[in-house]
C-alpha positions in Angstrom: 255.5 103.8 45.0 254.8 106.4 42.1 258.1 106.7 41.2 258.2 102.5 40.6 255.1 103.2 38.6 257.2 105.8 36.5 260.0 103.5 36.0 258.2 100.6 34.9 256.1 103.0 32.6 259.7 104.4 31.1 260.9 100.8 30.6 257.4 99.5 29.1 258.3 103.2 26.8 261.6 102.3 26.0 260.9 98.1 25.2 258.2 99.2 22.6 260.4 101.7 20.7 262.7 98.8 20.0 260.8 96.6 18.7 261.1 96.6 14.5 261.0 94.1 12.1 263.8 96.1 9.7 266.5 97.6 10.9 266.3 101.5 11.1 268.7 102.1 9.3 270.8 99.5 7.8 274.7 101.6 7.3 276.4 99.3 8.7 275.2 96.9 6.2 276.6 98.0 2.3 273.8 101.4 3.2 270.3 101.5 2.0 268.9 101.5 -1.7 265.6 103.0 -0.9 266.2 106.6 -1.4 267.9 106.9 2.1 271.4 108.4 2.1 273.6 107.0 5.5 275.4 109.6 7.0 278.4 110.1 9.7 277.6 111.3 13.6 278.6 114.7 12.3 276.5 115.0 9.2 273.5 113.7 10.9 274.5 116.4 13.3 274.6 119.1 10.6 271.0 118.3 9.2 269.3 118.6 12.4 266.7 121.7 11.9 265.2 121.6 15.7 266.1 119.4 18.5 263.6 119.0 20.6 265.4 119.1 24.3 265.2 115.5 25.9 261.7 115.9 29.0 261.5 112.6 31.1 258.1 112.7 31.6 256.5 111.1 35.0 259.2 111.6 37.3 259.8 114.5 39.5 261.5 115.3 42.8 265.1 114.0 43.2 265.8 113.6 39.6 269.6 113.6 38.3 270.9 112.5 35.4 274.0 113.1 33.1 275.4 110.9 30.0 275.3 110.2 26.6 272.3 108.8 24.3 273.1 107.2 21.1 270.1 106.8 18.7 269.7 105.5 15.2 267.3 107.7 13.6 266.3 107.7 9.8 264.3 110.8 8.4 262.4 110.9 5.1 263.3 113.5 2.1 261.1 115.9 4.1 263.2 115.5 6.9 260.7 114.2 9.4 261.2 111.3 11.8 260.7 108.1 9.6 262.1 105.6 12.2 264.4 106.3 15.1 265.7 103.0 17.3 267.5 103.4 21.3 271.2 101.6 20.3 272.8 102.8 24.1 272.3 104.8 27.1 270.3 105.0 30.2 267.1 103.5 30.3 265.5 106.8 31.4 267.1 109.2 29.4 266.4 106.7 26.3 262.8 106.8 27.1 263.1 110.5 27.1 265.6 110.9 24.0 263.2 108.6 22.1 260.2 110.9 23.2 262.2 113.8 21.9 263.5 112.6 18.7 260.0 111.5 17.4 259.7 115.6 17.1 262.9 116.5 15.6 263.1 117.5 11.9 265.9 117.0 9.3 267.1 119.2 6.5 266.5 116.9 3.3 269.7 115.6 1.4 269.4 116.4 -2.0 271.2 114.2 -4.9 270.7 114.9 -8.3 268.3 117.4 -7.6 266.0 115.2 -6.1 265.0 115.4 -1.9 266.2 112.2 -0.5 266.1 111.1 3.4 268.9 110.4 5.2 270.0 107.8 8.0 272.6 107.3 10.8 273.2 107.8 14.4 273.1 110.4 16.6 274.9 111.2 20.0 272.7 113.1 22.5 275.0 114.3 26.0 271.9 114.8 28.5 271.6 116.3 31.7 268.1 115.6 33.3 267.2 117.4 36.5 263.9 117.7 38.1 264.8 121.4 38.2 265.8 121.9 34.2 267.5 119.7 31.7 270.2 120.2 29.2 270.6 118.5 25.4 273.8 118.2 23.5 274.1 117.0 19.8 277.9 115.6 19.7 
């Protein structure tokens, strides 16, 4: 029974960090116009400062997951979490990678001399034990 409790509070978690009425980040799109600079998987990966390791909270005994996260995360020019949106993965480890993310920080892009946010995805490989996790930028 608790761990049905957890899983519908994960999902209830991961349904709300969906919901926005503009994209995240709009790359795919022609890119942004509102000091936001898109970026590739591997310079999003680059500009990460700290990662916060993905924690699925509420569950305990038994857990075991492995796989891969993808999340569209846009940071402002001082490289904190603007908006960050769950685009595929397990809906456990998403709850948990959206958790995380919210506390990662960005180095800021700078063009023309001038601190500019960035946007773009980002591929998390997660291991999630009840015993110890393990995060993976790819």
């Amino acid at each position: 029974m608790v761990h049905e409790i957890a899983l519908m509070m994960l999902l209830i978690l991961w349904d709300a960090a969906q919901v926005h009425s503009v994209p995240c980040c709009n790359c795919e799109n022609s890119g942004r116009s509102d000091n936001v600079i898109c970026l590739d998987a591997k310079q999003m990966r680059d500009h990460v400062e700290h990662a916060e390791p993905l924690k699925p909270s509420g569950l305990d005994k038994g857990l075991n997951l492995a796989g891969v996260v993808v999340i569209e995360v846009r940071f402002d020019a001082s490289g904190k979490v603007a908006c960050a949106s769950a685009k595929s993965g397990n809906p456990i480890a998403i709850s948990a990678a959206m958790e995380a993310v919210r506390k990662w920080t960005f180095k800021p892009l700078m063009s023309n001399g001038v601190a500019k946010g960035g946007c773009g995805r980002v591929t998390i490989k997660y291991r999630l034990r009840d015993q110890g996790s393990s995060t993976q930028l790819l």
